[in-house]
N, C-alpha and C positions, 0 to 999 in steps of 0.2 A: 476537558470535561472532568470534571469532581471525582475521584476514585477511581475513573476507568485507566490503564493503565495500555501502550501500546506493541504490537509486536509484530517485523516484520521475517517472515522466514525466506532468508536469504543463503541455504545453504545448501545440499545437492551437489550431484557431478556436472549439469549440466548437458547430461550426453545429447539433447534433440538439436544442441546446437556444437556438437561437434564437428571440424578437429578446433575450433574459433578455442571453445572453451577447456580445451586441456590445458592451457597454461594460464588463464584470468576465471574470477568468477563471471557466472551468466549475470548478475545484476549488477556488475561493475562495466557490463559492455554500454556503448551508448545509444540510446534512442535518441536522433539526430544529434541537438545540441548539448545533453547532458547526460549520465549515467544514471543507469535503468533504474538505479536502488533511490533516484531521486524523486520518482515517479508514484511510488507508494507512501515516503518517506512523506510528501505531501500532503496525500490524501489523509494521513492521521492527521498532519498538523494543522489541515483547513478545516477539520472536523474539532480543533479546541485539544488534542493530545499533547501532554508536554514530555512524559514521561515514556518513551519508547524503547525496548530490547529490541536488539538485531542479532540476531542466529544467524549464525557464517560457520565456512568449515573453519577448522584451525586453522589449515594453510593459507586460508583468505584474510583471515584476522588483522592483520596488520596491514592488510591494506585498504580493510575497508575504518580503521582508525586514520590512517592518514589521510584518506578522502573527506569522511566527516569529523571525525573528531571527537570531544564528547557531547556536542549539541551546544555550547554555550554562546557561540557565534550567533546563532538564532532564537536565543532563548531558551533553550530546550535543554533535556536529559539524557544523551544515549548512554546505553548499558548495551556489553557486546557479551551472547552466550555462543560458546564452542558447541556444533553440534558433531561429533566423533566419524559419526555415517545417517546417511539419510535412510531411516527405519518408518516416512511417511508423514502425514503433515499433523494428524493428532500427537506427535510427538513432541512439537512444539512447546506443550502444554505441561509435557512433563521434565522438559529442559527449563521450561521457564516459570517451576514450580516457585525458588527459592526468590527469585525477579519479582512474581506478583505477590507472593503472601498475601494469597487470599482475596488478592482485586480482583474483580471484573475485566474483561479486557474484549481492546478488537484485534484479531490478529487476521493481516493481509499477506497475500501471496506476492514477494518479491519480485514476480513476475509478471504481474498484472499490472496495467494502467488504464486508470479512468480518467477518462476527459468526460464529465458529467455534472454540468452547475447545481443539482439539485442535491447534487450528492452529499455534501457538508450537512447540510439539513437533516436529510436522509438519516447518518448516522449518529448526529445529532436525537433524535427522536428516540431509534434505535437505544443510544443508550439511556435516555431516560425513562425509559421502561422499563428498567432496574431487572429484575427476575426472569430467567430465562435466556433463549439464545434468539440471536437474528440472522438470516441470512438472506445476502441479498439476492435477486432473479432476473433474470435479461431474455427478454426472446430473440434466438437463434435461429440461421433457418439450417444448420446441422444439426440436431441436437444429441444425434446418436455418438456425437463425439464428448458429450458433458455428461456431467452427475447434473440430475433433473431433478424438479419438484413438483409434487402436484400439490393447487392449494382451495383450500372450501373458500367462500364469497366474504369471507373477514380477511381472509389472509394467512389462518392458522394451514400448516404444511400437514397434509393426511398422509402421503406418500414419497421416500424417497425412491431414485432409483441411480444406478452407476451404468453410464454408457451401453442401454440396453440397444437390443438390436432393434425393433420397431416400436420408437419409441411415439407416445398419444399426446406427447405435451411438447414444446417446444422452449419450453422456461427452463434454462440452465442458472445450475447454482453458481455464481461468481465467487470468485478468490476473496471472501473479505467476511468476517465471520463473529459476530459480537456477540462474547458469551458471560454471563453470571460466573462466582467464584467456582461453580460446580465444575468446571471444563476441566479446571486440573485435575478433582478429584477422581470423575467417572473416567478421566485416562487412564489412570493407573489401574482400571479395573478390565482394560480392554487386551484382546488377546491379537496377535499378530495374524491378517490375511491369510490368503493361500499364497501369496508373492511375496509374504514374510515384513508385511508392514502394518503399521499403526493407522484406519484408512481415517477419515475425518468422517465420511459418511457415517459410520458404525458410532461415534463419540454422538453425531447429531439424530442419530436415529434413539440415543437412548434421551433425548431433548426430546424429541417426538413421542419417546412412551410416557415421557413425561407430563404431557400437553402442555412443553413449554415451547414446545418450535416457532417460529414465524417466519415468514418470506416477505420483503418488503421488494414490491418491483420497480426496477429502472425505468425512467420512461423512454420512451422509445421514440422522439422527437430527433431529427436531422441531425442535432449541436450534440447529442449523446453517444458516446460510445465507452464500451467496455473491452481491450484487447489481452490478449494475453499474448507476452513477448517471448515467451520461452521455444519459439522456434524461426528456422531462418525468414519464413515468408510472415509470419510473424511480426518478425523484428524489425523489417522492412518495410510492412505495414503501417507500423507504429510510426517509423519515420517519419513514411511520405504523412501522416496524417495530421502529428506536431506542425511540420513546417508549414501544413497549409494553412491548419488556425491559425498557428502564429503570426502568418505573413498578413493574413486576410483582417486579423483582430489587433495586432502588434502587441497584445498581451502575451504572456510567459505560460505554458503550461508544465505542472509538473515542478516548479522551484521553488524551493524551501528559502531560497534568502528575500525573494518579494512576499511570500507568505507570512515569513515570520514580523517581517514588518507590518503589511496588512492585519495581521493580529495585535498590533500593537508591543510585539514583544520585544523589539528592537529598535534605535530611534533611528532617524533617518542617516546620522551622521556615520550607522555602520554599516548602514546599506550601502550608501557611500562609495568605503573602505572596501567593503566585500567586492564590490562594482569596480574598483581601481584595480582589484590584483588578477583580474582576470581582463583588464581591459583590453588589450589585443585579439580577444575571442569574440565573436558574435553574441556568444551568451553573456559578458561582463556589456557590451554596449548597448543589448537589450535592456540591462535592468537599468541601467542610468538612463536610456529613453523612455521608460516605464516612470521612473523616480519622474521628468521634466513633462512627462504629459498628463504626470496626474494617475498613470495609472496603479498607482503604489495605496490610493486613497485620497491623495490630494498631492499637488503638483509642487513640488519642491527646491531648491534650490541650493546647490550646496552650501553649510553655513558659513560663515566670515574665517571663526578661529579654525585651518582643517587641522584633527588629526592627522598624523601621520600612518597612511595604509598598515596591517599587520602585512610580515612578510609571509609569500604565500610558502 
């Protein structure tokens, strides 16, 4: 999308899912067939992003370069920002001052994965509504565990709130958050919690004094869901949930090398390639049976002259 610009915040100790993640990042762990950070990394790029930062700690850095790279396999742009210590997720914004110059951006929680066909569209819309912030809404039936929204019969957000205890609404505010160039500036104006963090609520409540908030809702149909992987039963969750679309759909959730091609950003001969160097995996035989059943966009064939695979 034209000017908006992406950002996944993939940094943190990871403590909900310790002792796993004392020695790996939480978004390099895998949701069944692929790694977690593959899962958001997605959803920007079904959404039309070519341009995306990834916030890692320093000590993750390099390997979350050796996993992706700088994006060019798929068309794309990563940029990798150091975040020193996790000071909250409005912080994002001001790590990733010098990244957007001034773009617009949607930044998603490395920890979240949506399995939601409407969703592309979704933030599609989102971002052409140019001025102001978006966030998205899901009904929960916990909701005393989420930051909540209340919203008037447009849609504009009159009320936020953080993990109250009796809570009147049931609409959590999800991991994914699409804001005008103001998100970096009113960061820098925000003062640290009583936990000593930067919160995101506070960044979007001054979007709310604004009256530039909105809540655009998930639908809540069977095929929808929104998880969030950042704990064991979580993660677990996510699993079993991939493998079942996947097996019942034999489509890929979650993979930036069939996306990238479905967007046209790639031709078929490096999907291909991509598909060859992991072919002893489940997940390389998937996208070659994706590529022969058409479900890539139309049903392919490998070309006559091949390339030869990049070595993984």
């Amino acid at each position: 999308m034209r000017g908006y610009k992406g950002i996944i915040l993939a940094g943190g100790t990871g403590s909900r899912l310790w002792p796993t993640t004392r020695v790996t990042s939480k978004q390099l762990m895998p949701v069944y067939d692929k790694p977690m950070i593959y899962y958001p990394l997605t959803t920007l790029m079904e959404a039309g992003l070519r341009d995306i930062a990834i916030i890692t700690t320093p000590q993750d850095h390099s390997d979350y370069r050796d996993l992706l790279g700088d994006g060019a396999q798929w068309g794309i742009d990563l940029t990798y920002i150091a975040q020193p210590r996790p000071d909250g997720l409005a912080q994002a914004y001001l790590l990733a001052d010098a990244y957007l110059d001034g773009a617009p951006s949607v930044l998603i929680l490395g920890d979240n994965l949506f399995d939601v066909p409407q969703l592309p569209s979704v933030l599609r819309n989102a971002m052409a509504r140019g001025a102001g912030a978006t966030i998205l809404g899901a009904s929960v039936p916990d909701p005393e565990r989420f930051g909540l929204a209340h919203v008037d019969t447009s849609g504009h957000v009159v009320l936020l709130e953080e993990k109250p205890q009796n809570p009147t609404t049931n609409t959590a505010v999800t991991g994914v958050y699409v804001c005008d160039a103001r998100a970096t500036i009113w960061a820098k104006t925000l003062t640290p919690s009583a936990r000593g963090e930067l919160e995101i609520i506070d960044l979007l409540n001054l979007y709310l004094s604004a009256g530039a908030l909105r809540l655009l809702k998930l639908p809540t149909d069977n095929a929808a869901c929104w998880m969030d992987t950042g704990t064991h039963d979580g993660l677990f969750s996510a699993a079993q949930h991939v493998r079942s679309r996947q097996q019942a759909t034999g489509d890929l959730i979650g993979s930036p090398d069939l996306t990238a091609y479905r967007q046209g950003w790639i031709e078929a001969q490096m999907l291909f390639d991509l598909a060859d160097q992991m072919k002893t995996s489940g997940y390389g035989q998937a996208l070659h049976q994706n590529l022969k059943r058409g479900q890539g966009g139309k049903a392919v064939e490998r070309p006559l002259q091949d390339s030869p695979a990049r070595a993984a």
